[in-house]
N, C-alpha and C positions, 0 to 999 in steps of 0.2 A: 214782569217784575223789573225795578229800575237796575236801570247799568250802573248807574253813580250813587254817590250815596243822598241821597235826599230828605235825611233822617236827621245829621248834623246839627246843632246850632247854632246859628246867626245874630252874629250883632251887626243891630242899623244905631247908626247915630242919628236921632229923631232933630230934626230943626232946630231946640232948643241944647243943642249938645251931648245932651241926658242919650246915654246905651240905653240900648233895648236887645233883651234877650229873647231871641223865639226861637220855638224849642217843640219837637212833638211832647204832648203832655205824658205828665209819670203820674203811676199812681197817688202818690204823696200828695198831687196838686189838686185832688178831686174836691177836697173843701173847699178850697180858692175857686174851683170853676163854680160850685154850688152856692158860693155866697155872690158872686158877680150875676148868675143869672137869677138869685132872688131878687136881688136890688133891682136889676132893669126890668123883673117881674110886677113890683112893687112902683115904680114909676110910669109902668105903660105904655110909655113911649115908644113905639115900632117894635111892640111885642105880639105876638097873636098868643100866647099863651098864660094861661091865666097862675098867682102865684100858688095855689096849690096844685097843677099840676109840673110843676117844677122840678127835676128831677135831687132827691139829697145825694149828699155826700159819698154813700153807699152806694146808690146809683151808679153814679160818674164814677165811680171807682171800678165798677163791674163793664161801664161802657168805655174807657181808659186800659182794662186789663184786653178786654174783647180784641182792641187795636191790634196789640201788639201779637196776639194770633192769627189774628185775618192778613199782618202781612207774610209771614210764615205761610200761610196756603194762598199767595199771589192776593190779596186782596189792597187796594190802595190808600181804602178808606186813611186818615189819619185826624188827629184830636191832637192841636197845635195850642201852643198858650206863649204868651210876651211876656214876659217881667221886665222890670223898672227896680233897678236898686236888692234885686232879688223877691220883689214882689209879683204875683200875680195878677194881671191888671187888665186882662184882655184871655179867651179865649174863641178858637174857631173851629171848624172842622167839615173836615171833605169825606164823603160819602160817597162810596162806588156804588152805583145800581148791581146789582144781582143777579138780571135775568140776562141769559147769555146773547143774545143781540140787544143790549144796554149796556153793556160794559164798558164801553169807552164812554160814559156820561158819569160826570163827578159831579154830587149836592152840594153846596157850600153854607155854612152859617156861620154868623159869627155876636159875640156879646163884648163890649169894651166897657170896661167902667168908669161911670161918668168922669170921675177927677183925670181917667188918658185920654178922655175923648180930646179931638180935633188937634194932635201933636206927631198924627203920624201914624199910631202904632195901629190902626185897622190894617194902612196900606199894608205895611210891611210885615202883617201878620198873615191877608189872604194872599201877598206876593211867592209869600214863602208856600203856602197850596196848590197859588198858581203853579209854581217850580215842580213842588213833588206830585203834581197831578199829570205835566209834559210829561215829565220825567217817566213814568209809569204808562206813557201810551195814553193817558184819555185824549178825549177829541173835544166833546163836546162841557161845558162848563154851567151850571144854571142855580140861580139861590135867584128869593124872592122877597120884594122888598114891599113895606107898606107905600099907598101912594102919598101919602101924608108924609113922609120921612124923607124930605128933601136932602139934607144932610148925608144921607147913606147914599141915598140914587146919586149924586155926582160924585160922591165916590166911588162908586161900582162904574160910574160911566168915567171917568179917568182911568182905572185898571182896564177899560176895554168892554165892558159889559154893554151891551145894547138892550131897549124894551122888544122882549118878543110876544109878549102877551098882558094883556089885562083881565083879570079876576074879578068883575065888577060886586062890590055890595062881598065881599069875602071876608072879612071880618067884622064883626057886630063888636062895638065897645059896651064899655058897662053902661054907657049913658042911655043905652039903644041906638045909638049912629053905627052908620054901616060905612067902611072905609073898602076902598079899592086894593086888592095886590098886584103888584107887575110880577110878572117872571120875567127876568133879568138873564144874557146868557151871552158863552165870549167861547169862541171857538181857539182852539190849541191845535199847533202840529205839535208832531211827536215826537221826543227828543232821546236819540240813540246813542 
């Protein structure tokens, strides 16, 4: 469990001067995160998941409550979101593996909605994971990106990320084209 508090939250001042609030997610925000992954549902762009299986509101509301017990019994998972002016406009989230030699490996994903895309607010959304994942002892780091979503992959490779594997033919779009995954991964020392 963390020494420090890494729950807190942070304001970045995004390059355009605009705050950005990131924040582990509250239940309140589960529409917010349900309506930003329909939309990037509904665009396609660097999604593998199609919009009806999309999780609602209800959903994310029970995967949002879930959090905040898992860290009560050491778990590090967390469900992070940015706002803009008190909006909802990004969220991510860190997944601890389970099985007791994986525990130090955290899943990362994340959805930003198109109007915050490229201002900033991924970095400083998965920076903030990156923190409370040290923070908590993981070691290892891994989220996986489409090969076609050039835009993400150098952002993952700015934060530190390296390709450690290719998924060939892992996603089928609706067109029938098959698109490549990377696994994407950044190793952490531990932070006491």
């Amino acid at each position: 469990m963390a020494e420090i508090d890494t729950t807190a939250p942070r304001t970045v001042a995004l390059a355009d001067g605009a705050p950005l609030v990131v924040r582990p997610a509250a239940v309140a925000d589960a529409p917010a995160v349900a309506v930003i992954e329909r939309a990037l549902a509904l665009a396609g762009d660097g999604m593998v998941v199609a919009v009806d299986q999309v999780r609602d509101a209800t959903a994310e509301a029970h995967r949002i409550d879930a959090m905040y017990r898992g860290w009560s019994a050491g778990d590090a998972s967390m469900i992070a979101v940015a706002a803009l002016a008190g909006e909802v406009v990004a969220h991510a989230s860190l997944r601890q593996l389970a099985p007791a030699r994986c525990r130090h490996v955290g899943v990362l994903a994340i959805g930003v909605a198109a109007t915050a895309r490229r201002r900033g607010v991924a970095a400083a959304l998965l920076g903030y994971l990156v923190d409370h994942a040290a923070a908590w002892g993981l070691v290892r780091l891994e989220l996986t990106v489409r090969a076609d979503n050039a835009p993400a992959q150098a952002l993952y490779r700015r934060l530190g990320f390296v390709v450690e594997a290719t998924r060939a033919r892992f996603v089928r779009l609706d067109d029938g084209r098959y698109v490549d995954d990377l696994v994407m991964v950044r190793f952490l020392p531990a932070i006491t």
